[in-house]
Steps between C-alpha positions, in 0.01 A plus 500: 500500500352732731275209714863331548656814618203558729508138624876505545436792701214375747720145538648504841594121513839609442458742829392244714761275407760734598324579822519101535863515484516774692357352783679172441796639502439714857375186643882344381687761642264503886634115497854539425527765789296300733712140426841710524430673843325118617833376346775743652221504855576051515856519383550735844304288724733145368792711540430632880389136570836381303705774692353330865562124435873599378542684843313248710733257295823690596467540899329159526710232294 
């Protein structure tokens, strides 16, 4: 009994795992921020561009 407590002890498998998920799971959240501000940074740009062909539309029918 006491060679599986001391084993259970010294097993860091478990620790690695969670740094694993850890990292993972940073990694998830740098993407999400970096597609939203690329998202909300293109939707601007088609809607300045969409803003200028309705005005060039409107004084040039």
């Amino acid at each position: 009994m006491k060679t599986l407590f001391e084993r259970f002890v010294k097993d860091e498998s478990g620790a690695t795992a969670i740094e694993y998920g850890l990292i993972a799971a940073l990694i998830s959240v740098a993407l999400i921020t970096g597609a939203t501000t690329l998202g909300n940074t293109l939707n601007d740009q088609f809607q300045s561009l969409s803003d200028k062909m309705n005005t060039a539309g409107t004084i040039n029918p």
